[in-house]
Structures are given as C-alpha cells and as structure tokens.
N, C-alpha and C positions, 0 to 999 in steps of 0.2 A: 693220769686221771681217767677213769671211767665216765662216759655219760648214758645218761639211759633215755635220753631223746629218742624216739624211733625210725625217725624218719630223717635224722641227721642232725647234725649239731654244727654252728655256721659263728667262726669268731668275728668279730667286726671290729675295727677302730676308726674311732670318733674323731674327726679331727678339733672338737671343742668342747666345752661342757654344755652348751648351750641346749635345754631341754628341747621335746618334742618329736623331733626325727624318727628318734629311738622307739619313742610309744607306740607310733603310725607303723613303724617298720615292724613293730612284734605285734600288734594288730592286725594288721594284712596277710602275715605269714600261715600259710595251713599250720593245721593242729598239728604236732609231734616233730615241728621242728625249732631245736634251741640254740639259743643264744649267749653268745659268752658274748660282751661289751669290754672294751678296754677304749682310755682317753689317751687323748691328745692334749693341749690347751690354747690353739689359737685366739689370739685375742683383737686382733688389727687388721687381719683380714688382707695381708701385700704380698705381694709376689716375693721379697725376699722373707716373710715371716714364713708363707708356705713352704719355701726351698731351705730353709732351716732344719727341719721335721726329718727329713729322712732317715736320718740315724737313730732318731727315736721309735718312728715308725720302725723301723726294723728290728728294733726289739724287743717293742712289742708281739711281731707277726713271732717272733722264736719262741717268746712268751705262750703264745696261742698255741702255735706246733710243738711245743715241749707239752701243753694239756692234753693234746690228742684231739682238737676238733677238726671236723672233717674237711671244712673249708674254710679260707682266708680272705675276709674284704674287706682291705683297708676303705674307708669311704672318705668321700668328700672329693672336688673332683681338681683344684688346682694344690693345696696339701699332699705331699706324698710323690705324686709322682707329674702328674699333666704338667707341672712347669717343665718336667726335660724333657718336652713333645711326645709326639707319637710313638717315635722310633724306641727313643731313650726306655719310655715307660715301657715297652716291648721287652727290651734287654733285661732293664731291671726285676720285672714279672717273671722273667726266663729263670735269672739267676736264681733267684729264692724260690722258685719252686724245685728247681734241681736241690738247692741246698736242704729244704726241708721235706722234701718229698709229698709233700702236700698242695694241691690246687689254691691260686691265689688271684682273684679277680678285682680289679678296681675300679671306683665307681665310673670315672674317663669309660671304661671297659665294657660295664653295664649300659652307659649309653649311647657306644657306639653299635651296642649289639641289639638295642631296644629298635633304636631309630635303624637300622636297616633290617630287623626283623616285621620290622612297618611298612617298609617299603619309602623311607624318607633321604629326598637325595640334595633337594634343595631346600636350607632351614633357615629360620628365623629363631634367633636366641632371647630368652626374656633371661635379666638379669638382675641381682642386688646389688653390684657395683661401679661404680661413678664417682667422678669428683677425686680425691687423692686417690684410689683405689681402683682406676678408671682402666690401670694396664694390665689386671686381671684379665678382663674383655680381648684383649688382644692374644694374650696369652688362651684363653677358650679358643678363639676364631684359629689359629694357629693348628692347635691341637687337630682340632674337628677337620680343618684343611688338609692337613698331611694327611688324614684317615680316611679322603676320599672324599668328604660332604663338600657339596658347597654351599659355604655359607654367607646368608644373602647382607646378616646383620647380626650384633651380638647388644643389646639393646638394652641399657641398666636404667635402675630408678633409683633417685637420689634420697638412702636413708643410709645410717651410719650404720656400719655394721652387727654392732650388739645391739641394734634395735629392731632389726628385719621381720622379728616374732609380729612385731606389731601393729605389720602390712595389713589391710581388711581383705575379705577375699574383693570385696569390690573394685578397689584399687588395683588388687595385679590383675584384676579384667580387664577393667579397661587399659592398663599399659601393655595386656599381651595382647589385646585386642588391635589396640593402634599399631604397636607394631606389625601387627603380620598385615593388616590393609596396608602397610607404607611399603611393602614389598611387593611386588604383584610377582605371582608364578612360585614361591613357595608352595612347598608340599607336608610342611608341620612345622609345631610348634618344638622346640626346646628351651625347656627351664630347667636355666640352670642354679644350684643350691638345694639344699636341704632344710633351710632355716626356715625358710617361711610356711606360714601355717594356711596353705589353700588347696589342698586334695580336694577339697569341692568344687571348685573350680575346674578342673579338668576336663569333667564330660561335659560340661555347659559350656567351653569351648569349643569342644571335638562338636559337639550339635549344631551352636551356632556359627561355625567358620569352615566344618565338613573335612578338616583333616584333623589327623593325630597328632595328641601332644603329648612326651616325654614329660616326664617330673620324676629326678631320681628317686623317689621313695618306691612307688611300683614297679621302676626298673630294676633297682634291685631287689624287692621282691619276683619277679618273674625270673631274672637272670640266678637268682638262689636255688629256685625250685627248679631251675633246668637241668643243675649243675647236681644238684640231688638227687637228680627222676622222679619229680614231684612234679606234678599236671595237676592244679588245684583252681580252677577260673572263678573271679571276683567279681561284680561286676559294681557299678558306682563309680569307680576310679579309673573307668579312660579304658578304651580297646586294647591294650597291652594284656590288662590282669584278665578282663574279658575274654577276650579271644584266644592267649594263652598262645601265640605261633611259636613255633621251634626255634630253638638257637641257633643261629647262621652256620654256617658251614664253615 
C-alpha cells in the first residue's frame, strides 16, 4: 500500500478501544503526518491480561509492516511489552525490527526517552491503578528502575479502570500534586496512562511545582516526530512539545 502522507506515516496499536488518546494524538501531531490505528481490547487492566497480548500485538505490528508505514508504535505502556522489563522489551524491539525491517518504538520507550531528554533522574509516578490492579505500579516502578531512573513513588488513585475518562482535570491535580510534595528532591513528574483526559493539566503543573511532567500523549508525539525528522514545537502541553530537545543519544 502506498501512502501519500508527506511527512511520514506512523502505525500505532491501541491497546484498548477506549476513546480519546487517539484524538489528542492526531491533534498534536504536525500537519502531513499519518496515521494508521490498529486495536487491541484490554478490558481489566492486570498484569496477566497485559502479558497475554503479545502475540496479537505482534500481528498486528506485521499487519502495519506488510502496509508499508514508516514507523511502528505499539502504545500503551504495561500491554505489549513493559511486563517483561527493561531488558526483555529491548530484545523483543530488536527482534522485530530485524524481522520487519522497519523502526518500532514503544510507549515504555517514548518515556524513557521523554523523561531523560528533560533531564529527569529522580521521579514521582501518578497513576490509574490500585486496589486489585495495584501490581501494575510495581511492575512501572520496576521497569523505570532497570532503565536507570529512580523512582521515588508510583502513586495510583482509586477508579476502576473503564472509568478513568472520567477523572476531572481537578482531581488528577491535586493527586499529582500531593504526591510530588510527599517526595521531597524529585525532579518531575510521570503520568503514567493514556486514558485519562487532562493534557491541561500539564503545564499548570510544570508552572506551579517548576519541573517537568511526562503524559504519554506528547511523548509520543515528540518521540514520533524525532524519529521522522519532524521539529514541529506546540506549546500548551508541557516543555516536551515546547521545547522540542533531541532524542537521547
């Protein structure tokens, strides 16, 4: 399949149906760069529902490379791959990019590359999960640990997970707010998920608390457009899209 995006064309899988993500992420994105969407259907949100997916995931991502797009992001950040750590998701990325000869980034990937393109070494994690779904958090902290950060907290708020849309941005203020004052000596924020609906929140963050905070949507927005040669800075949504710094070395 031919596409006639100009500026590149970037396949993605979803790991749910759950609206929204998808809007923000084609909203953000500079003009002339397209989008192929392919699903997933998480629906429970556990560490063994995530670790299930992978073989679907993966046929998908052959699905995307049999259309010809330029680049591969599976998303979502414990689905797919972050449950077999650092290391694992390394190998696994290796593999399939040898096999399909196509660049493939995951969101784990986006924000390990976001938050040290920040300059973020000690973090505080704001989270959707708690209560049954509470070993997701250890599984993040885990991840982020092996890859160098430290991390000071991984810090959930208690909704179920097919309701997270319907967080206010007020509410994850103040729980990302409280947690980063329960830390002292953090250097940013990370939020982790896609689901919730607070990209406004961000820079009223970053003003009122003076560092940077990650929210995968801008990350992979910015991590797309590096991988592209797209330098397109946003601004409204957090010193990332702003600032626009280079991909890590």
């Amino acid at each position: 399949m031919g596409f006639t995006s100009w500026r590149g064309t970037v396949g993605v899988i979803k790991p749910t149906l759950r609206p929204g993500s998808l809007e923000e992420f084609i909203r953000l994105l500079p003009e002339g760069i397209g989008v192929v969407p392919l699903f997933l259907n998480a629906r429970k949100g556990t560490t063994e529902e995530f670790a299930s997916v992978l073989e679907t995931t993966e046929a998908k991502i052959r699905e995307l490379a049999e259309a010809g797009v330029d680049l591969i992001h599976p998303e979502g950040a414990p689905p797919n791959f972050m449950v077999y750590g650092y290391k694992g998701e390394c190998e696994i990325v290796d593999r399939l990019q040898q096999e399909h000869g196509i660049p493939v980034v995951t969101g784990g990937m986006t924000h390990i590359e976001s938050m040290q393109a920040m300059g973020m070494q000690r973090i505080v994690g704001v989270t959707y999960f708690r209560g049954d779904n509470g070993e997701v958090n250890d599984v993040v902290t885990s991840y982020f640990s092996d890859a160098g950060f430290d991390v000071m907290a991984m810090e959930g708020i208690d909704v179920p997970f097919d309701q997270v849309g319907q967080i206010s941005e007020g509410q994850f203020y103040a729980h990302a707010k409280a947690a980063f004052l329960r830390h002292k000596g953090a250097d940013g924020i990370y939020i982790f998920g896609s689901g919730w609906r607070v990209l406004g929140s961000i820079e009223t963050l970053e003003q009122d608390l003076g560092v940077p905070v990650i929210h995968p949507v801008p990350a992979r927005v910015w991590a797309i457009q590096q991988r592209l040669h797209v330098r397109q800075p946003r601004t409204g949504y957090g010193r990332l899209l702003a600032e626009m710094p280079l991909l890590p070395a």
